[in-house]
Backbone as CSV, one residue per row, in Angstrom:
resi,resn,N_x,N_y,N_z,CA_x,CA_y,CA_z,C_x,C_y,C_z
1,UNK,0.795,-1.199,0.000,0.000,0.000,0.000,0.838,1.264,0.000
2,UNK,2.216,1.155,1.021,2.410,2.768,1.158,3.059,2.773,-0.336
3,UNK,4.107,1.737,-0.647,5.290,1.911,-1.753,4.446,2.143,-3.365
4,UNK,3.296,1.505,-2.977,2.579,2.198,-4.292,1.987,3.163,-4.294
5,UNK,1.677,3.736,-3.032,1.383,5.313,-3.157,2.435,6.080,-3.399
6,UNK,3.391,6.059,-3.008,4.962,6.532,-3.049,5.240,6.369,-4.618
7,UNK,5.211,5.483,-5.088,5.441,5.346,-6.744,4.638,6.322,-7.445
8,UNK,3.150,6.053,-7.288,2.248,6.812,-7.859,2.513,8.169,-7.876
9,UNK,2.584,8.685,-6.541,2.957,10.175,-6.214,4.181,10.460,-7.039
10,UNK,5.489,9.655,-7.183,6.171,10.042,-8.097,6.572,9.963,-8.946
11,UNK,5.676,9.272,-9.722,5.807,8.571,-11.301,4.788,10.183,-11.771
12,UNK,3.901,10.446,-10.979,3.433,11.474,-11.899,3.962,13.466,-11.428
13,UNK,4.685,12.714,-10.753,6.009,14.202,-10.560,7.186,14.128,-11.465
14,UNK,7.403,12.866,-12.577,8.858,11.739,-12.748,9.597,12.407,-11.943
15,UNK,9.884,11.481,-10.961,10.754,11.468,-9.892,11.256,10.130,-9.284
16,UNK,11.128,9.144,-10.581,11.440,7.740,-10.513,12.662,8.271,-10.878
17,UNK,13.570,8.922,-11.922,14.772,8.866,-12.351,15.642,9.072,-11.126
18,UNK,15.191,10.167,-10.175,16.211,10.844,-9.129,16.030,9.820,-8.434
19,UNK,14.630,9.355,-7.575,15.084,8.328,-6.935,16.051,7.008,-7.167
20,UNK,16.319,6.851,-8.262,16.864,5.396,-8.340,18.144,6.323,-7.971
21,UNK,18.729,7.070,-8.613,20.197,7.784,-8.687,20.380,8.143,-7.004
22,UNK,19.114,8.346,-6.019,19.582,8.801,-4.157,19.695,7.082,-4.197
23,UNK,19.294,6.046,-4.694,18.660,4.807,-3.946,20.145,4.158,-4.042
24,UNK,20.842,4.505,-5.270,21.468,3.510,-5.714,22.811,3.358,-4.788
25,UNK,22.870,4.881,-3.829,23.981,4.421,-3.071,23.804,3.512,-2.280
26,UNK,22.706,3.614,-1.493,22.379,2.967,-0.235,21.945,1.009,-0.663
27,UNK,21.671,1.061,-2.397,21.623,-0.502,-2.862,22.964,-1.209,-2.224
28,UNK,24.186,-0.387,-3.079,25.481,-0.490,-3.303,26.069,-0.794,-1.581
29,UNK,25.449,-0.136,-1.032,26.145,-0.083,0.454,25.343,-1.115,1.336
30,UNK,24.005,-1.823,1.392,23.195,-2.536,1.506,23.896,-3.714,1.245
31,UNK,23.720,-3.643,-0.191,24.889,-5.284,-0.857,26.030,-5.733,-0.436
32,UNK,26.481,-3.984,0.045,28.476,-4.644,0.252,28.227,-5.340,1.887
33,UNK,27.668,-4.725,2.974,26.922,-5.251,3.631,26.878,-6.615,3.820
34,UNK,25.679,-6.805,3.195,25.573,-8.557,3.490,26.848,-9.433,2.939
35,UNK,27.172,-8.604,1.886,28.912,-10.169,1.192,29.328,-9.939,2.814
36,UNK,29.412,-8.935,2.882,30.400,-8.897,4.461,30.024,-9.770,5.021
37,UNK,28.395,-9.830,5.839,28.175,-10.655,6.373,28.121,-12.389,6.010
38,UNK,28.308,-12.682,4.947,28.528,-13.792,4.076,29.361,-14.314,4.750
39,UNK,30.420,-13.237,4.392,31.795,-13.537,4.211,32.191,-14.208,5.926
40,UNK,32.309,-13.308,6.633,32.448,-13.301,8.346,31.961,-15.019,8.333
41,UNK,30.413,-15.077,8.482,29.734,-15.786,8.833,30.399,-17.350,8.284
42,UNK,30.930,-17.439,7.158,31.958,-18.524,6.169,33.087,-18.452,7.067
43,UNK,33.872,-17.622,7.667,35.194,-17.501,8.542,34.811,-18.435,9.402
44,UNK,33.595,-17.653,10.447,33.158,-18.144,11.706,33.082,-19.489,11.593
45,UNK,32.199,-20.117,10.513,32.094,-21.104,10.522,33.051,-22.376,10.044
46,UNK,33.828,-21.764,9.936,35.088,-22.573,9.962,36.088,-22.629,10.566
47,UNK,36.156,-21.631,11.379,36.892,-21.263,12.306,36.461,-21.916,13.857
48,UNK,34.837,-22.032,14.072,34.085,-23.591,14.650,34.488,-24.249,14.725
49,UNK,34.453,-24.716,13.504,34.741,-26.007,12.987,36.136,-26.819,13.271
50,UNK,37.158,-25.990,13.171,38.843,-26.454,12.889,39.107,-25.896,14.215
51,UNK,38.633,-25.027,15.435,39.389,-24.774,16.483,38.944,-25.188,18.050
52,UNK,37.355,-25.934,17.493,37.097,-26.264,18.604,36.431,-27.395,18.609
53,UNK,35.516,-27.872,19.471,35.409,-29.291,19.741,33.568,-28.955,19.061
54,UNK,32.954,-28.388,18.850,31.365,-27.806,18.499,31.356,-28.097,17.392
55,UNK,31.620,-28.985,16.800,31.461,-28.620,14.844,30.333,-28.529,14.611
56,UNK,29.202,-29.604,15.158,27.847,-29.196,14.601,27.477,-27.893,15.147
57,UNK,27.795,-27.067,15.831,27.537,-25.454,15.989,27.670,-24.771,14.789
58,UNK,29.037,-25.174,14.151,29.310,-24.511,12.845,28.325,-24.184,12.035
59,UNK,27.591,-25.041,11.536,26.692,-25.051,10.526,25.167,-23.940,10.856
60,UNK,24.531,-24.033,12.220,23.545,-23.616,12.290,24.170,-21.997,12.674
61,UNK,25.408,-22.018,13.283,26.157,-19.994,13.314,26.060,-19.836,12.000
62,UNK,26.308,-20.618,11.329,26.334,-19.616,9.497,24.718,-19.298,9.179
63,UNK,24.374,-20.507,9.359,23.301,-20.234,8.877,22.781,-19.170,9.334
64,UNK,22.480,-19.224,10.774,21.696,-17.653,11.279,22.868,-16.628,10.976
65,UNK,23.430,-16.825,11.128,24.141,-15.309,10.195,23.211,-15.275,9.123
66,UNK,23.240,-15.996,8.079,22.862,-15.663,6.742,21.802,-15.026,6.826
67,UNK,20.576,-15.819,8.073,19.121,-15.277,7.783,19.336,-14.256,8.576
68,UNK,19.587,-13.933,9.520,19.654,-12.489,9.912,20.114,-11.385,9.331
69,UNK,21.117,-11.670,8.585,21.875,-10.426,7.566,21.062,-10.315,6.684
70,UNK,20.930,-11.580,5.956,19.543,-11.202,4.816,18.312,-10.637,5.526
71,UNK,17.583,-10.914,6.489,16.928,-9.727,6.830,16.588,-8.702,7.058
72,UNK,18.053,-8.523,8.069,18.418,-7.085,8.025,18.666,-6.186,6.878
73,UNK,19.367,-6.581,6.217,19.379,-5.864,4.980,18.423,-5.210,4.305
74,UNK,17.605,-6.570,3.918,16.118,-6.058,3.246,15.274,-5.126,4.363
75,UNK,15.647,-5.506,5.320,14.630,-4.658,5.935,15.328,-2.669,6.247
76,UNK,16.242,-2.873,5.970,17.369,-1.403,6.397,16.928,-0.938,4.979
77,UNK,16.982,-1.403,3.774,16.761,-1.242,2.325,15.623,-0.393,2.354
78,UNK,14.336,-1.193,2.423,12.927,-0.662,2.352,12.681,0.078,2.827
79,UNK,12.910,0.463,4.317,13.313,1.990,5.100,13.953,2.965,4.534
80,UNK,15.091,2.559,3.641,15.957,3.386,3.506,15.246,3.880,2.145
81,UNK,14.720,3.444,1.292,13.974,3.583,-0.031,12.465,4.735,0.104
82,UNK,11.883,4.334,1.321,10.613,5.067,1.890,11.526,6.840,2.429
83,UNK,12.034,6.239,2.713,12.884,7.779,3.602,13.422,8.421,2.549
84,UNK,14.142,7.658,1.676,14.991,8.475,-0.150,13.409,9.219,-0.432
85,UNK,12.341,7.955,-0.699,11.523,8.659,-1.624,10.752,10.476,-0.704
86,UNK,10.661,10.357,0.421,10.227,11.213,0.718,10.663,12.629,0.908
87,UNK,12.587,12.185,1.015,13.284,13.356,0.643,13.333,13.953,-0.571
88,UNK,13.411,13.051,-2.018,13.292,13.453,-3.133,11.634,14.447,-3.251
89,UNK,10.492,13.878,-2.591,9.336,14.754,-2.499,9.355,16.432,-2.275
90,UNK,10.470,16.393,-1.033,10.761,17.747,-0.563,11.655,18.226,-1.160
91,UNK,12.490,17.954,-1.674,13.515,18.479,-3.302,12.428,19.052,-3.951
92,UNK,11.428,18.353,-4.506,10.688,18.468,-6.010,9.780,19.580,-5.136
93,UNK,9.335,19.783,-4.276,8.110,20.655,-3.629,8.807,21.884,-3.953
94,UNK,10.148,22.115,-2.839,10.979,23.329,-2.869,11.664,23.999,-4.798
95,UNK,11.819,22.657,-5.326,12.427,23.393,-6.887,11.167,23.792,-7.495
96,UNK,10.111,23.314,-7.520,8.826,23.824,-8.057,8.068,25.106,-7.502
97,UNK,8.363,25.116,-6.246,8.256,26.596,-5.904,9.014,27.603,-6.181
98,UNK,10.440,27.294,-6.443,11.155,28.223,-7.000,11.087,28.622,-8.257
99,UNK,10.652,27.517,-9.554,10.948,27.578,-10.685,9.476,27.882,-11.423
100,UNK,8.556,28.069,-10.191,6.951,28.458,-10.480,5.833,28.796,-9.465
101,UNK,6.549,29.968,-9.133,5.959,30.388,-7.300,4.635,30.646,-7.627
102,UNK,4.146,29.240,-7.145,2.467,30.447,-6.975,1.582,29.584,-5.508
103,UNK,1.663,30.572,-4.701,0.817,30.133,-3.100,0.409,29.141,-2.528
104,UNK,-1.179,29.796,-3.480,-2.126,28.822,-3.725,-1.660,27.569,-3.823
105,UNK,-0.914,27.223,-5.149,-0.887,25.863,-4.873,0.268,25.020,-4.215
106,UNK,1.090,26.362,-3.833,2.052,25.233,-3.259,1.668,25.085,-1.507
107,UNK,0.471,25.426,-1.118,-0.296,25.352,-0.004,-1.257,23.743,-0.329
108,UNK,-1.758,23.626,-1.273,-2.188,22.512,-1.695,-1.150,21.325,-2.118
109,UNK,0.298,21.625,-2.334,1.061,20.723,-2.460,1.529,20.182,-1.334
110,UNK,1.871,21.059,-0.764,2.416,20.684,0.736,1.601,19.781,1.882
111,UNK,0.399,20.011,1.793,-0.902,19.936,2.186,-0.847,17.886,2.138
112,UNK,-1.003,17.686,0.457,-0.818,16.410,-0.250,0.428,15.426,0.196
113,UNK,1.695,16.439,0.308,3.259,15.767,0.819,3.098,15.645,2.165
114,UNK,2.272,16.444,3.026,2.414,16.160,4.253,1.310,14.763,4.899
115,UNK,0.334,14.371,3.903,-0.238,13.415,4.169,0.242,12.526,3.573
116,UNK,1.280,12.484,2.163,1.938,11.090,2.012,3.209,10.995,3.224
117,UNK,3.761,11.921,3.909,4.983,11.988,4.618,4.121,11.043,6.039
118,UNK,2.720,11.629,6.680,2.167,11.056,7.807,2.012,9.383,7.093
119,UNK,1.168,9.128,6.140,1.442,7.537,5.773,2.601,6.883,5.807
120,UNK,3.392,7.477,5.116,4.534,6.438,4.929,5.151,6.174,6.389
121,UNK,5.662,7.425,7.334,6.430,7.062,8.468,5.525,6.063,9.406
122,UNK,3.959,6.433,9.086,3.357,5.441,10.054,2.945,4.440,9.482
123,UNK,3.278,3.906,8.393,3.433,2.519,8.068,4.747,1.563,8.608
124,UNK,5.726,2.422,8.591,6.979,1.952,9.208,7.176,1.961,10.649
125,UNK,6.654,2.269,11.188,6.506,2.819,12.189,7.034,1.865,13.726
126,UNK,6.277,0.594,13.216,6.720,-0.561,14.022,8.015,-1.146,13.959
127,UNK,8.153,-1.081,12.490,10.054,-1.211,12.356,11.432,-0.135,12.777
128,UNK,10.296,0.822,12.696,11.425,1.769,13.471,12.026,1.762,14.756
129,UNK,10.464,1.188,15.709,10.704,0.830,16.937,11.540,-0.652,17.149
130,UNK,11.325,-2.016,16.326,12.069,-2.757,16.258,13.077,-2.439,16.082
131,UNK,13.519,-1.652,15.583,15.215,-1.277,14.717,16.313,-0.435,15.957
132,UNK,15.006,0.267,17.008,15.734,0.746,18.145,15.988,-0.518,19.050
133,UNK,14.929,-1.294,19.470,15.328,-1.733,20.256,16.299,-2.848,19.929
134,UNK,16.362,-3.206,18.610,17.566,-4.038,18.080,19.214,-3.048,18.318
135,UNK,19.024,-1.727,18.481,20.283,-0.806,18.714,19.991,-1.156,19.936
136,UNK,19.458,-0.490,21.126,19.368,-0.529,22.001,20.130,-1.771,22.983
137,UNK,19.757,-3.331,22.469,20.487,-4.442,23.032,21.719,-4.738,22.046
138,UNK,22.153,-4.458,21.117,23.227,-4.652,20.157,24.422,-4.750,21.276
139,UNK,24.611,-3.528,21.890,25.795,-2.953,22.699,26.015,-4.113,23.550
140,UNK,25.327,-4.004,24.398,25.694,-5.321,25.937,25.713,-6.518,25.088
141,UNK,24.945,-6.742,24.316,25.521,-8.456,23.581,26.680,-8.450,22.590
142,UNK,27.144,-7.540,22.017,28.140,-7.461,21.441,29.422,-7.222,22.391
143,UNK,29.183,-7.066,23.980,30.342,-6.820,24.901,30.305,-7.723,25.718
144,UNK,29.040,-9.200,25.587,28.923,-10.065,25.962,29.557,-11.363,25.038
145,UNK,29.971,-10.715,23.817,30.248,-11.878,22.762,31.992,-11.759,23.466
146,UNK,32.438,-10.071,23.478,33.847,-10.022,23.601,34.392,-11.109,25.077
147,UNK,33.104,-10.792,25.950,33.237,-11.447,27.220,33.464,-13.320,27.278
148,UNK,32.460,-13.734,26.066,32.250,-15.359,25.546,33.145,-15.864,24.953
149,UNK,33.652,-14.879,24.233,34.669,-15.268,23.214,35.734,-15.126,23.765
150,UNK,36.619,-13.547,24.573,37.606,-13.408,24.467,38.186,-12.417,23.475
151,UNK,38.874,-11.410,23.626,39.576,-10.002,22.669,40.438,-11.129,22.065
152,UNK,40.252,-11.685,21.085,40.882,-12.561,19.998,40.485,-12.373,18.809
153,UNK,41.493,-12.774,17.963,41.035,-12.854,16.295,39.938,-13.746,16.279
154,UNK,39.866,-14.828,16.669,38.853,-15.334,16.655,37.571,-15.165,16.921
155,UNK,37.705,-14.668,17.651,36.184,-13.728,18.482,35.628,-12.494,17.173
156,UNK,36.309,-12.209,16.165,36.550,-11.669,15.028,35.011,-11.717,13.744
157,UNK,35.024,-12.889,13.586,33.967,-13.435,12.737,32.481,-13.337,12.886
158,UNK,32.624,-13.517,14.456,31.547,-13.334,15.211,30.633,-11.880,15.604
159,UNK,31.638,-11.044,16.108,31.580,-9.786,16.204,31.067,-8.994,15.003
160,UNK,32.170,-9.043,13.683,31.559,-8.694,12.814,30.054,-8.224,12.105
161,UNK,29.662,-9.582,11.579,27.980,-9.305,11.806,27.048,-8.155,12.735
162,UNK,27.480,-8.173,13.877,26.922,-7.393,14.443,26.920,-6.088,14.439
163,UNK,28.365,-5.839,14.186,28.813,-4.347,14.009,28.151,-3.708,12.566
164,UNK,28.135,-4.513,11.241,27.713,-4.454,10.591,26.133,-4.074,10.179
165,UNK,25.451,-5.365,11.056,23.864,-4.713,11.137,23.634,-3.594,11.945
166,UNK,24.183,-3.224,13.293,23.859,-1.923,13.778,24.373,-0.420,12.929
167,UNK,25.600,-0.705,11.558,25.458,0.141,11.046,24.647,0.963,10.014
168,UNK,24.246,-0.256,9.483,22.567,-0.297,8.682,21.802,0.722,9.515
169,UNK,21.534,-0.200,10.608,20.489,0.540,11.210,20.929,1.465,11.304
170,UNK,21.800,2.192,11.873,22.114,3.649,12.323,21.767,4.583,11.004
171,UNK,22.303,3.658,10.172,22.412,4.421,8.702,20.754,5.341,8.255
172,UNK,20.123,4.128,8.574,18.324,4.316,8.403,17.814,5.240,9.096
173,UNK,18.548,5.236,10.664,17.568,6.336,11.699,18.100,7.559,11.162
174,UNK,19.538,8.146,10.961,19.810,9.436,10.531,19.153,9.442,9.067
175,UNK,19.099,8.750,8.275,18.016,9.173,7.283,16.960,9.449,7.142
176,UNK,15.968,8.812,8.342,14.768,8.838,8.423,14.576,10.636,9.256
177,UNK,15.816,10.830,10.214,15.717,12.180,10.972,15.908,12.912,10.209
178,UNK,16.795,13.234,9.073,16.801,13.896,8.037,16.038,14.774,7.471
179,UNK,14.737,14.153,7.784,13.659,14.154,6.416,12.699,15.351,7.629
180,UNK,13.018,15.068,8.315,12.328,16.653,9.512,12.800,17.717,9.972
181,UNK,14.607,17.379,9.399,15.456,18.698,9.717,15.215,19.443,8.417
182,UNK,15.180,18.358,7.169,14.660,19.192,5.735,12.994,19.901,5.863
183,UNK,12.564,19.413,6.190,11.058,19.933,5.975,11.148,21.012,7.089
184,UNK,12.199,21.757,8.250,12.012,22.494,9.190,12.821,23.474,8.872
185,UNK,13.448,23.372,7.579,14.287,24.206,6.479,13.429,25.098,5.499
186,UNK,12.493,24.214,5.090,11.499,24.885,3.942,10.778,26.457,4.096
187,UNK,10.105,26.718,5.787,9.640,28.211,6.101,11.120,29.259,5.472
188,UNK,12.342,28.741,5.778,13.178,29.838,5.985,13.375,30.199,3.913
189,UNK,13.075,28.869,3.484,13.778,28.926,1.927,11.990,29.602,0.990
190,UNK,11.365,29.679,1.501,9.408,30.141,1.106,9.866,31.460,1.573
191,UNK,9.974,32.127,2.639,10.320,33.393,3.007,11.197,33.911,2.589
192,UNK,12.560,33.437,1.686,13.321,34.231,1.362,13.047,34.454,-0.260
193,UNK,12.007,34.029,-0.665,11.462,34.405,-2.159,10.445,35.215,-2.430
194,UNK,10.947,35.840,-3.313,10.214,36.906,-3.957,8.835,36.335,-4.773
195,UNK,7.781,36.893,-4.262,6.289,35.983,-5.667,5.797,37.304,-6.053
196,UNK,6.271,38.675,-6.221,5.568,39.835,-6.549,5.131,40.163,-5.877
197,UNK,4.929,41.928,-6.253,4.383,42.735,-5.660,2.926,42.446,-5.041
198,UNK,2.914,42.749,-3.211,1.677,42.746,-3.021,1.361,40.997,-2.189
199,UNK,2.157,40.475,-2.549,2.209,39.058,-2.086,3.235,38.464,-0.258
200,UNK,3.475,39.464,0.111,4.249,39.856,1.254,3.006,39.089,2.619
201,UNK,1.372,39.132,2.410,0.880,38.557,3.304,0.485,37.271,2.781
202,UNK,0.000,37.203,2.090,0.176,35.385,1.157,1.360,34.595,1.534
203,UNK,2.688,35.490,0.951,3.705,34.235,1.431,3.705,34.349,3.150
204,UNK,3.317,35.248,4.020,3.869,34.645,5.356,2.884,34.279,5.838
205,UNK,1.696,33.993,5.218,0.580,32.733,5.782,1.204,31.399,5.421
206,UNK,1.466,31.123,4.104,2.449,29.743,3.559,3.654,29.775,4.630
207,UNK,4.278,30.585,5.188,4.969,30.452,5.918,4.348,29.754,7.499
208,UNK,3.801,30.509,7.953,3.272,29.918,8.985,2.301,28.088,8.973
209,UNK,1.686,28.655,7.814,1.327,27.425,7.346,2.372,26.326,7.374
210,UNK,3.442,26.345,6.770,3.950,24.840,7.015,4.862,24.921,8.313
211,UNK,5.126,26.484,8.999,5.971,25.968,9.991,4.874,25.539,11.201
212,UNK,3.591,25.463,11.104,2.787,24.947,12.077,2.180,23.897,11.704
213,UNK,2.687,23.230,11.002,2.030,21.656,9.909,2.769,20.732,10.939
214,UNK,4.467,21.431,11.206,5.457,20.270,11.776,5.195,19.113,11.350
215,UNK,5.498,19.546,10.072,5.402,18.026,8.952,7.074,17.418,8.969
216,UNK,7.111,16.124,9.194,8.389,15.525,8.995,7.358,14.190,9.541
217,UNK,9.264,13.241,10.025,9.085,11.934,10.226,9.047,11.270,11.224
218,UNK,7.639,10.466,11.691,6.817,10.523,12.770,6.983,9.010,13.263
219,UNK,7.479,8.844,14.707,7.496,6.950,15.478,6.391,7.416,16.463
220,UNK,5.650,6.905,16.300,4.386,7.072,17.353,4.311,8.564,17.646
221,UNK,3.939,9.240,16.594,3.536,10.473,17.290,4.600,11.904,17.614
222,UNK,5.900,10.730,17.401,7.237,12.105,17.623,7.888,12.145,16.931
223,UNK,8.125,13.067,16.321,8.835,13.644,15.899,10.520,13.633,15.577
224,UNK,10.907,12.553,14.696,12.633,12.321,14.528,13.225,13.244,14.295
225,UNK,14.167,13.694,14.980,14.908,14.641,14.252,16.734,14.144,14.621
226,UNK,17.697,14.963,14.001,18.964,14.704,14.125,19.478,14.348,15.313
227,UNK,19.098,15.821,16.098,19.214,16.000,17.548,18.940,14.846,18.189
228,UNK,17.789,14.371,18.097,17.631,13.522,19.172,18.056,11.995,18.388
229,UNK,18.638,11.577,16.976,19.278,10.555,17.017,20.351,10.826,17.231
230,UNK,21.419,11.602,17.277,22.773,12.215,18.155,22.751,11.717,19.642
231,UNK,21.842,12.336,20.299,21.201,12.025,21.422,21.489,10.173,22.042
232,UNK,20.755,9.677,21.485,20.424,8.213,21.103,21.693,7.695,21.368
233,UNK,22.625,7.574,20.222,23.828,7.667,19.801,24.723,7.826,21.175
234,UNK,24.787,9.004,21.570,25.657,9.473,22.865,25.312,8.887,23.959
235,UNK,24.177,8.229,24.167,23.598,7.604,25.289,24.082,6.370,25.741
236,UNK,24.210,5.517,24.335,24.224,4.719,24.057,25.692,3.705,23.645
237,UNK,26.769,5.116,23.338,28.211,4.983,23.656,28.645,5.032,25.030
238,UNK,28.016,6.132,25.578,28.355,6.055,27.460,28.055,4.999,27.918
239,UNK,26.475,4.037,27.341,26.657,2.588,28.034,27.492,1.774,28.099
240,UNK,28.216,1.831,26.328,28.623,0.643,25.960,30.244,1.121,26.122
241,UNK,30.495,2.404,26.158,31.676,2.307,27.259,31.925,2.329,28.834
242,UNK,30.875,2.476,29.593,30.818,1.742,30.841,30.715,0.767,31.250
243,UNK,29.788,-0.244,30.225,30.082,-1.576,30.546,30.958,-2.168,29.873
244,UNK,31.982,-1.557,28.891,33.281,-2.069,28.420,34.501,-2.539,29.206
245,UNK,34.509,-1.037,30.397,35.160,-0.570,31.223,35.307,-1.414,32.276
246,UNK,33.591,-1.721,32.842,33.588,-2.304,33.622,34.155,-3.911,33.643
247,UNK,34.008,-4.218,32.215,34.290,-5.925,31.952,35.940,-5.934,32.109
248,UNK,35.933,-4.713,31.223,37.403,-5.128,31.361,38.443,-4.725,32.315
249,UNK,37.809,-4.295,33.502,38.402,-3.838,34.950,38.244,-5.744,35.402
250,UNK,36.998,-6.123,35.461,36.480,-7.579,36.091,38.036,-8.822,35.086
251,UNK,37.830,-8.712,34.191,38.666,-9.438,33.395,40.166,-9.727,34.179
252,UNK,40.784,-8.376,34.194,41.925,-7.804,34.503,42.190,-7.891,36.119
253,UNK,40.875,-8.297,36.623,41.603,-8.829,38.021,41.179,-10.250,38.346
């Protein structure tokens, strides 16, 4: 439902060309991604296999590598594709107002973008929250693997994967915050244009108009923005270097 409204909306803006050209980095970086995780997950599992006494472990660690990376992926992808398309929306809103200022309808455009912008984020909406709380426990189990394993090459293969999918994700939330620091840009770039004489109270109703829309990209109701995935981020390093700290004070005696 949403990705064909998303098409629709921009097949008849053509705005299929730009999107593929924002998409194609994040394909490219998506793909290199999972070989990674391929790859690791083929180490690990041989590295099982030849160093310890578990061999039948070997087989089912690759495997869930595989299905988890392949999930992750696709699922960091489709986020990341919903979030491209909605930035390319606010490109095409802002160049069309510039290259054909007229009020009226870019009060009715905005109007239209801000109800495909409320669909799409709240279709995703549940994955966004999955995708935190998959950041959220990443840290302590990834300082629980160093703890299982041991600061070894070996411990190497394992680790990997993980570091890998939480960068996806990270990748997705600053994109998705993006898309509300752009749309909280638009009052200042509407106000600094000229639409003719006489038009001075028109444009600062459009002004007020979208700076009281607080249109952007919505997880239950709030509002993403940079700030508060920075936020996130910083919170979330102080954990995972306190309980680094702490392991490796415990280790060390």
């Amino acid at each position: 439902g949403t990705l064909s409204l998303l098409v629709t909306y921009m097949s008849k803006r053509d705005l299929l060309v730009r999107l593929r050209s924002r998409t194609m980095g994040d394909a490219v970086l998506v793909a290199s991604a999972w070989v990674l995780l391929l790859l690791f997950g083929i180490i690990g599992a041989v590295l099982n296999s030849a160093w310890s006494s578990r061999d039948l472990l070997a087989i089912p660690h690759f495997v869930a590598i595989v299905l988890i990376g392949s999930f992750a992926s696709g699922w960091t992808y489709c986020m990341l594709f919903i979030c491209r398309s909605l930035s390319v929306m606010i490109d095409r809103f802002c160049c069309e107002l510039m290259n054909a200022p007229d009020l009226a309808q870019a009060m009715k455009n905005w109007n239209i973008l801000q109800a495909v912008m409320l669909k799409a984020s709240g279709s995703i909406e549940l994955s966004f929250i999955a995708m935190l709380l998959a950041l959220a426990f990443a840290v302590p189990l990834l300082l629980a693997d160093f703890l299982t394993l041991g600061a070894s090459w070996a411990a190497l293969p394992s680790v990997v994967p993980v570091v890998l999918t939480m960068s996806l994700f990270v990748r997705a939330f600053f994109v998705a915050a993006s898309i509300t620091d752009k749309c909280a840009r638009v009052p200042a770039l509407v106000n600094s244009l000229c639409f003719g004489p006489g038009t001075e109270q028109p444009r600062q109703l459009l002004v007020e108009y979208i700076s009281g829309s607080d249109a952007g990209f919505y997880v239950c109701d709030i509002r993403l923005t940079i700030g508060m995935a920075l936020k996130f981020m910083y919170m979330w390093c102080i954990v995972g270097f306190g309980v680094a700290t702490n392991v490796l004070t415990q280790a060390g005696t």
